[in-house]
N, C-alpha and C positions, 0 to 999 in steps of 0.2 A: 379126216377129222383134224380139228388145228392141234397144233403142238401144244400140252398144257405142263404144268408145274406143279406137283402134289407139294402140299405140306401136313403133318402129322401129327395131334398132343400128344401129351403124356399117356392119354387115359386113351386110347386109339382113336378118336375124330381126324377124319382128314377133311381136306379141301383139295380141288382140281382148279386152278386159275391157268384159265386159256391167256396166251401169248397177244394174239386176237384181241383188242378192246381192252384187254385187262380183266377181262371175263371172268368170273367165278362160273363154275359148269355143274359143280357137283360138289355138297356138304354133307357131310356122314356123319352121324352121330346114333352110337350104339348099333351101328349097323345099317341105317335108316335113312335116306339120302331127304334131304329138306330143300333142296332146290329143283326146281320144276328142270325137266329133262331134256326140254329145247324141242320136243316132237312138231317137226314142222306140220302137223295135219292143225293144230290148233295155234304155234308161236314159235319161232325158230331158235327164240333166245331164252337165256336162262335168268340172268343178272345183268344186264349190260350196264355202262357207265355212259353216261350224257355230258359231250361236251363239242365245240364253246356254246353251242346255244342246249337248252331244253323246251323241246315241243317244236309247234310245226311256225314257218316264217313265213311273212305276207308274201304270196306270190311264189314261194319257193326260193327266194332269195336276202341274201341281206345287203344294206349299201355300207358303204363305206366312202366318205370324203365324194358322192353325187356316183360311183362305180355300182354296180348291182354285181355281186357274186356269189353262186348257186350254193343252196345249203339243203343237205337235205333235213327231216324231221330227225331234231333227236342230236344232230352236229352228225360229225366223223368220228370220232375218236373208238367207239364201238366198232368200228368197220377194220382198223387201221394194228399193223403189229407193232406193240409195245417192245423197247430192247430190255434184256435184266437187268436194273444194277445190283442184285445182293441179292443171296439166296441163303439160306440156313433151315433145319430141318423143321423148324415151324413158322416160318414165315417167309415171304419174299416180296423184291420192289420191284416192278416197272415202270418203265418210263417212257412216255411218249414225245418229241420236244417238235416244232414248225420246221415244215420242210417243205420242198418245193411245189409236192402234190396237195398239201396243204394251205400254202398260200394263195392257190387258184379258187380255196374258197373262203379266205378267214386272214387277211394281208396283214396278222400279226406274230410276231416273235415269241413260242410260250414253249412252258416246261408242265408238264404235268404229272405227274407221279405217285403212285397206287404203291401203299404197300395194303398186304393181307397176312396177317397174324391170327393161326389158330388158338385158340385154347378149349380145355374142356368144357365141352357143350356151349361154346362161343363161336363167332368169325368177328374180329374184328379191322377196318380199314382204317388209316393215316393218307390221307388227300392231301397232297400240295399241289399246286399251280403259283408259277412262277412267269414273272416279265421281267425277260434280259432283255426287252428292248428298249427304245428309248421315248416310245410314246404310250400314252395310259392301255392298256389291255381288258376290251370290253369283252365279260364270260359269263358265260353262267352253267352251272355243274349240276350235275342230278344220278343220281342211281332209282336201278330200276330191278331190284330184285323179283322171280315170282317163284311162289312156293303151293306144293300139290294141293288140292284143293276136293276131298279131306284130303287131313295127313295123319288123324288120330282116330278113326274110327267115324260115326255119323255120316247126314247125307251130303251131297252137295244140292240142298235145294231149299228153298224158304223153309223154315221152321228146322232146318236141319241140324243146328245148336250151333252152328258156325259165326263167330260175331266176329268184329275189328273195335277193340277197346283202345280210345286215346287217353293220352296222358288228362288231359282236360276237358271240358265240355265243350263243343265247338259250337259254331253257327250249324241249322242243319238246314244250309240251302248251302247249292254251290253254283259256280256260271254255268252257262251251259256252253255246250260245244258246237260250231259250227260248221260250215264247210271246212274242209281241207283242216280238219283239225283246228280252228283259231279259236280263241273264246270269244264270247259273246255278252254283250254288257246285261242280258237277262238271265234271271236265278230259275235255278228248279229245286223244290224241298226236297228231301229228306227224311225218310224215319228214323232218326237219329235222335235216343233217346241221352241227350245231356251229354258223356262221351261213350255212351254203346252203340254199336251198327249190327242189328242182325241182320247179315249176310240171305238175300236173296240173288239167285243171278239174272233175276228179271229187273236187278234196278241198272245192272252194268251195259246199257245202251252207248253209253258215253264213257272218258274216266271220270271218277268224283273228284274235285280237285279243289283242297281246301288254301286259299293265300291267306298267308299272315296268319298262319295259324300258331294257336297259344301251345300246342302239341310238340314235345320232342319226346315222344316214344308213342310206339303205336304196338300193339300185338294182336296179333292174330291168332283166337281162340279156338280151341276144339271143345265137344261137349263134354269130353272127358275133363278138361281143363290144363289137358298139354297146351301149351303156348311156341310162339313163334315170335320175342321180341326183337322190335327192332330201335334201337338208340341213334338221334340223329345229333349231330353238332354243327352247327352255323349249317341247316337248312330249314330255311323258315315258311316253305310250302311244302304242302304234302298231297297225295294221290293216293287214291286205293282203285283197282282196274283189273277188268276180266274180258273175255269173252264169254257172250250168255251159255256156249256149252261148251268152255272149253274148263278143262279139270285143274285150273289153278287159279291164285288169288295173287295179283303183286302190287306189293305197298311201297311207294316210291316218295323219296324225299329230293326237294328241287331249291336249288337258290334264285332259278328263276322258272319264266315259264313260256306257254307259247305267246305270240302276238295278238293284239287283239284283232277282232276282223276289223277291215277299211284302215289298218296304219300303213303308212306309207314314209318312215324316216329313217333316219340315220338308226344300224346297230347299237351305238352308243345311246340312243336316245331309246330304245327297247324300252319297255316297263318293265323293271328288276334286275336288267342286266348289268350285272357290276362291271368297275371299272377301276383295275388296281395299274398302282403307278409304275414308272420305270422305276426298276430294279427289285421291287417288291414280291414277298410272298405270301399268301395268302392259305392258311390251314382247317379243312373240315375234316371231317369224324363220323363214323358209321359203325355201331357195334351189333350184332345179331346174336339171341342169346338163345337156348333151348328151357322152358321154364317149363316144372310139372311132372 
């Protein structure tokens, strides 16, 4: 098991943050853990973090300056051990920064660094990404939390009171998804009434993947009416994704996304992929709240 990090509120909530990715593993609250378990029979992962890319790359690769260097879906940064800077009984930082096994797939200079602060019936994260180097730093960040699916009693299956409420009414079509993960410039609807989703696991063939969406908070409903919010800050796409039987729900906020099918260009030229300057930092925001 990887080496993880407990931190603890006042009111007894803890968190487990694996060393590993910067991982959150386990959230407790009242006793009751809200983060899906990692059981590799359905997802190996619990939380992960997405970085420099989010989603999958044309080909499996990205170029840089006419180079092609392999990337898998999702970046490295999940894969990869974080070192600590600072720890204290309710929170803690890590840091990931470029290094040699990383420049073999990503020939940029960065800093990225995770903190996780508990509070009562909260987790919340502080994201920097940082360019010490001296040419612009094309990234794009995502989390990818997934939480049991129930968690408050009801079923897991159409009609079973389980919905995902956004902040706003969204479009209810999304792209759809292609080979090897890429999206695909054709839409598929949605019974997505204005911003309610009653949760069927027969729609989650694909993820739902909303761009440019008017939503920065998403929560995940029980019929009881416990919730599972999640607050996003400078992420302006969002996801919601399952496996049709597998017993959790994870709602993922992105600053970018995957490639479309048939791109073939520079990193930089990605669609969404930011590009922050030398010496620059750049700050996002992730708060997860327990309501109900």
């Amino acid at each position: 098991m990887d080496e993880t990090v407990e931190i603890r509120a006042g009111d007894g909530s803890t968190a487990r943050i694996a060393l590993r990715g910067a991982e959150p593993v386990s959230w407790q609250v009242d006793g009751r853990d809200y983060l899906w378990n990692g059981d590799p029979e359905h997802w190996n992962r619990s939380a992960p973090w997405l970085f420099p890319v989010v989603g999958a790359s044309s080909g499996g690769h990205v170029q840089v300056e006419g180079r092609r260097y392999p990337m898998a879906q999702h970046g490295f940064a999940r894969d990869l051990p974080f070192t600590l800077v600072s720890r204290r009984e309710d929170a803690v930082s890590l840091r990931l920064s470029d290094s040699e096994a990383t420049r073999a797939h990503f020939p940029f200079a960065f800093r990225l660094t995770i903190e996780a602060r508990i509070t009562p019936n909260g987790l919340a994260f502080a994201i920097e990404v940082e360019n010490p180097g001296e040419v612009p730093l094309p990234y794009a960040l995502g989390f990818h939390p997934a939480f049991p699916w129930p968690f408050a009693g009801g079923e897991r299956r159409a009609g079973g009171g389980y919905a995902v409420l956004f902040e706003a009414a969204e479009r209810p079509f999304v792209p759809e998804v292609g080979a090897g993960g890429l999206l695909v410039r054709s839409e598929r609807p949605l019974p997505l009434d204005g911003a309610r989703l009653d949760l069927d696991p027969d729609l989650f063939t694909e993820a739902l993947v909303f761009l440019n969406a008017k939503s920065r908070m998403m929560r995940f409903v029980a019929p009881s009416g416990r919730t599972i919010a999640m607050r996003m800050e400078d992420f302006p796409h969002l996801a919601v994704w399952t496996k049709p039987t597998a017993p959790f729900l994870s709602l993922e906020a992105w600053t970018g996304h995957a490639d479309w099918a048939g791109f073939e260009g520079e990193l930089a030229e990605r669609d969404s992929q930011r590009r922050l300057a030398p010496g620059a930092t750049a700050r996002h925001g992730i708060e997860l709240a327990i309501e109900g």
